[in-house]
C-alpha positions in Angstrom: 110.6 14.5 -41.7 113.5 14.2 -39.6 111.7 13.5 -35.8 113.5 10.0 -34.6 110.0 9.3 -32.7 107.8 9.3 -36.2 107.1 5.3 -36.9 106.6 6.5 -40.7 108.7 9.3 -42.1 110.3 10.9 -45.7 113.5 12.1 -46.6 116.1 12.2 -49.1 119.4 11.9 -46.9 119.1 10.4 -43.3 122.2 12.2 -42.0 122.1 15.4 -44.5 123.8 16.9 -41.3 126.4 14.5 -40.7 127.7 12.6 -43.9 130.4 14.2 -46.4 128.1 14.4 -48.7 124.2 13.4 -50.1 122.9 10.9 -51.7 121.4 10.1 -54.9 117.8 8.8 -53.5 114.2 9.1 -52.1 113.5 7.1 -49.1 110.6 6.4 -46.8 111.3 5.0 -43.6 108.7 2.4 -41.8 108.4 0.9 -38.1 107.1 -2.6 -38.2 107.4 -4.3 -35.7 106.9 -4.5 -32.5 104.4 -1.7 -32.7 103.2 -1.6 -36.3 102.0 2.1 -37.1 99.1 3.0 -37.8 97.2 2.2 -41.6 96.4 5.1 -42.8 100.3 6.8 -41.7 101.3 4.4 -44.7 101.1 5.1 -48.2 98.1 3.8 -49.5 100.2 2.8 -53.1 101.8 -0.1 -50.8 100.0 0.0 -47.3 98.6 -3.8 -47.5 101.6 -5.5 -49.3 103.8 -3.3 -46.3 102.1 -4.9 -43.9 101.9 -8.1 -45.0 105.3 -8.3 -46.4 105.9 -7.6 -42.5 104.3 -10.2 -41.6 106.6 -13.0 -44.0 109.9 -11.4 -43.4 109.4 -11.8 -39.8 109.0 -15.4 -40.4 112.1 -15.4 -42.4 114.4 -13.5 -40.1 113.9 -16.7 -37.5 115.3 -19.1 -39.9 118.2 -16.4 -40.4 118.8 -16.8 -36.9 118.3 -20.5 -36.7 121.0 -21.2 -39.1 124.0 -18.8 -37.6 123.2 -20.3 -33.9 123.5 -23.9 -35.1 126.6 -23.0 -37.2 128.2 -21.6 -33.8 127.4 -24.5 -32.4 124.3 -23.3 -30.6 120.7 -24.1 -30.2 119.1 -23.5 -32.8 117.0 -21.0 -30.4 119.3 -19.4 -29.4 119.6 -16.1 -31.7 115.8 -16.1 -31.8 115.0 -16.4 -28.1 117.5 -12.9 -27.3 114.8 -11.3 -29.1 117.2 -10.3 -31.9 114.5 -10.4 -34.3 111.7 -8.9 -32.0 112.0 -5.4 -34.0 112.1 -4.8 -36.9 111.9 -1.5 -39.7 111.7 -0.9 -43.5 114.0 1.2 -45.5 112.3 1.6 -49.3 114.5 3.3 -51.4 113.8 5.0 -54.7 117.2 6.2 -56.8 115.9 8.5 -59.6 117.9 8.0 -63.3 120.6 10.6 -62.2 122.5 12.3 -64.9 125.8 12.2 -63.7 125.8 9.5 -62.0 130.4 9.5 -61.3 129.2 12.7 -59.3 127.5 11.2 -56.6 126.3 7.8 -55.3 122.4 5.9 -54.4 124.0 4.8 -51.2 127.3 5.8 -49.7 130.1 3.5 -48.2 128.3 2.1 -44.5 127.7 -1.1 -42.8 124.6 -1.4 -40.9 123.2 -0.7 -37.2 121.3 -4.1 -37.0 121.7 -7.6 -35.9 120.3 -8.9 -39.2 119.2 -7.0 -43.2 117.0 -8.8 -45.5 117.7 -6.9 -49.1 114.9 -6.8 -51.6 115.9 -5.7 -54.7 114.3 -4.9 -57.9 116.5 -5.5 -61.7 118.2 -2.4 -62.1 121.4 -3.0 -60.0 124.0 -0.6 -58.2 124.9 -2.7 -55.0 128.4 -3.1 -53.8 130.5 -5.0 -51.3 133.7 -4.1 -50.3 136.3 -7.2 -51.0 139.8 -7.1 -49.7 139.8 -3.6 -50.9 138.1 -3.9 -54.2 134.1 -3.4 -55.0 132.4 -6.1 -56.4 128.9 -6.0 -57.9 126.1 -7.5 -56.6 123.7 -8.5 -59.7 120.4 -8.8 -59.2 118.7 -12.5 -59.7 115.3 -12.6 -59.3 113.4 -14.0 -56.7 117.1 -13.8 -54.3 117.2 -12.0 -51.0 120.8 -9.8 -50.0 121.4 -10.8 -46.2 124.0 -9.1 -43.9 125.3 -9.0 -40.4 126.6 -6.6 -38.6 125.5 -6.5 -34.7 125.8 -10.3 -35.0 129.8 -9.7 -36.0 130.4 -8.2 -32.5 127.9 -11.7 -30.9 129.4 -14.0 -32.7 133.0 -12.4 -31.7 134.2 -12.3 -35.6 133.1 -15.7 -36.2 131.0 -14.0 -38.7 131.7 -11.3 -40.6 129.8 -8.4 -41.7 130.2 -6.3 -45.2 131.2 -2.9 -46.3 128.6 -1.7 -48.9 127.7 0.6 -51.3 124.9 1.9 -53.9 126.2 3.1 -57.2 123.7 6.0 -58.7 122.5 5.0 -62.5 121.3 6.6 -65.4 118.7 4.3 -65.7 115.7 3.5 -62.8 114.3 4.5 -61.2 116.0 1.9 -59.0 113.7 0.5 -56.0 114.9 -1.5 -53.3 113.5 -2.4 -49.8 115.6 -3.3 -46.4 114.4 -5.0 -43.3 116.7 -4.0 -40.7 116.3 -6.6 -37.5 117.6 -5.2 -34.3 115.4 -6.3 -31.1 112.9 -3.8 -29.8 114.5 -0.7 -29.0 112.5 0.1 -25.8 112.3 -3.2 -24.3 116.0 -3.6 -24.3 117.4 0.0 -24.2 119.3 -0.9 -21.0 120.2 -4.7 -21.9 123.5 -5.3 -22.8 125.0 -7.2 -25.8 128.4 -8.5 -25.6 130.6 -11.5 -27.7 128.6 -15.1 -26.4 130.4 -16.4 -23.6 129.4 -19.8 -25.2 132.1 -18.7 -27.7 135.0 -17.3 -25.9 138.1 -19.8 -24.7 142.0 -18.7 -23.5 142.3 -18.8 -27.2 138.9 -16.9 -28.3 138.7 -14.1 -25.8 136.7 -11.0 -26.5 137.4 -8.9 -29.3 134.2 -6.4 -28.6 132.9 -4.2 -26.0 129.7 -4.7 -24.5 127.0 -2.1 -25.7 123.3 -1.5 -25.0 121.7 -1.6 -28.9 120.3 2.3 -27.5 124.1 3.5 -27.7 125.3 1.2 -30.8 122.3 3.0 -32.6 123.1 6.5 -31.0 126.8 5.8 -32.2 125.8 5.0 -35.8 123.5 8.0 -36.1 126.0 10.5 -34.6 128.6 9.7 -37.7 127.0 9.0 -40.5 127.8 7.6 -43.4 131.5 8.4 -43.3 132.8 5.2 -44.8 133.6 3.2 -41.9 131.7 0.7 -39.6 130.2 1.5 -36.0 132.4 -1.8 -35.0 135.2 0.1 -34.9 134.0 2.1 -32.0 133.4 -0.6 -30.0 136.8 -3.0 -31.2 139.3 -3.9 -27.6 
């Protein structure tokens, strides 16, 4: 199911039209938060630990926002009270053991769409970031959460910096991994503007970013696809 207005919906490539090439992978897509969808449009194999896994994430994406505003020198409140973690949506991956697995990839080269990603990830392995141009592993530890930044890159005017991933395909799995993408509530602030803080910005520090509604930073990510570079580029001065 492809329709963009579904809160719940299953594919195997999100942008089958648009990337080079497909992925490895099974996904189901979910809409948390603020509107949670309905019970019974989620799969009764996980529909109460979705929902209530909802529920503690949330509570952990405000102390991910807590800690970045006081390291820029911020209240603490002041990530949180932008409504940057107001909306929020699961990405559940399942990567089948694939049989040639230097053919193809789980995950291609991307960074993401979203102010914040919370990573859960099973022991199987196949994460990548992109370190002055070599790929390093992520290994699994269990019990640890993957956290990454990408919207708050163009905030926090490349005070912090986002990462470059990728999801190696493997012959064994399958591999199962869920992402919690944070990125304010797309209807409520489809026309409000997000910019570098002018909190942060000196003769020395100026702007490094457009400003951009979250509507067209999503609408730009979507249009592209995974092509192997970030969305940021689009909107560098």
């Amino acid at each position: 199911m492809r329709d963009p207005i579904r809160p719940v919906r299953y594919n195997s490539n999100f942008y089958l039209f648009t990337s080079p090439a497909a992925n490895w992978r099974d996904a189901i897509f979910c809409s948390m938060a603020p509107n949670p969808p309905m019970p019974e449009d989620l799969p009764v194999v996980c529909r109460d630990i979705l929902m209530e896994y909802s529920k503690q994430v949330e509570k952990l994406a405000i102390l991910f926002l807590e800690l970045p505003s006081e390291a820029l020198g911020l209240n603490s409140n002041y990530l949180k009270d932008t409504g940057r973690a107001k909306g929020h949506a699961f990405l559940c991956h399942c990567s089948p053991p694939c049989p040639e697995r230097e053919l193809t990839l789980a995950t291609s080269k991307q960074a993401e769409s979203c102010f914040l990603t919370v990573l859960l990830q099973d022991h199987i392995g196949g994460p990548q970031v992109l370190h002055e141009d070599r790929w390093i592993d992520v290994h699994p530890i269990p019990g640890a959460l993957v956290v990454n930044r990408d919207l708050l890159q163009l905030v926090s005017n490349d005070r912090f910096k986002s990462f470059e991933h990728r999801v190696l395909a493997n012959h064994k799995g399958p591999r199962v991994s869920v992402a919690c993408f944070f990125r304010t509530d797309l209807h409520e602030s489809s026309m409000k503007t997000y910019g570098p803080i002018k909190e942060l910005l000196t003769e020395e520090s100026t702007p490094k970013y457009w400003e951009t509604t979250i509507k067209d930073f999503v609408a730009c990510y979507n249009s592209k696809g995974l092509d192997g570079t970030s969305v940021l580029l689009q909107f560098t001065l």
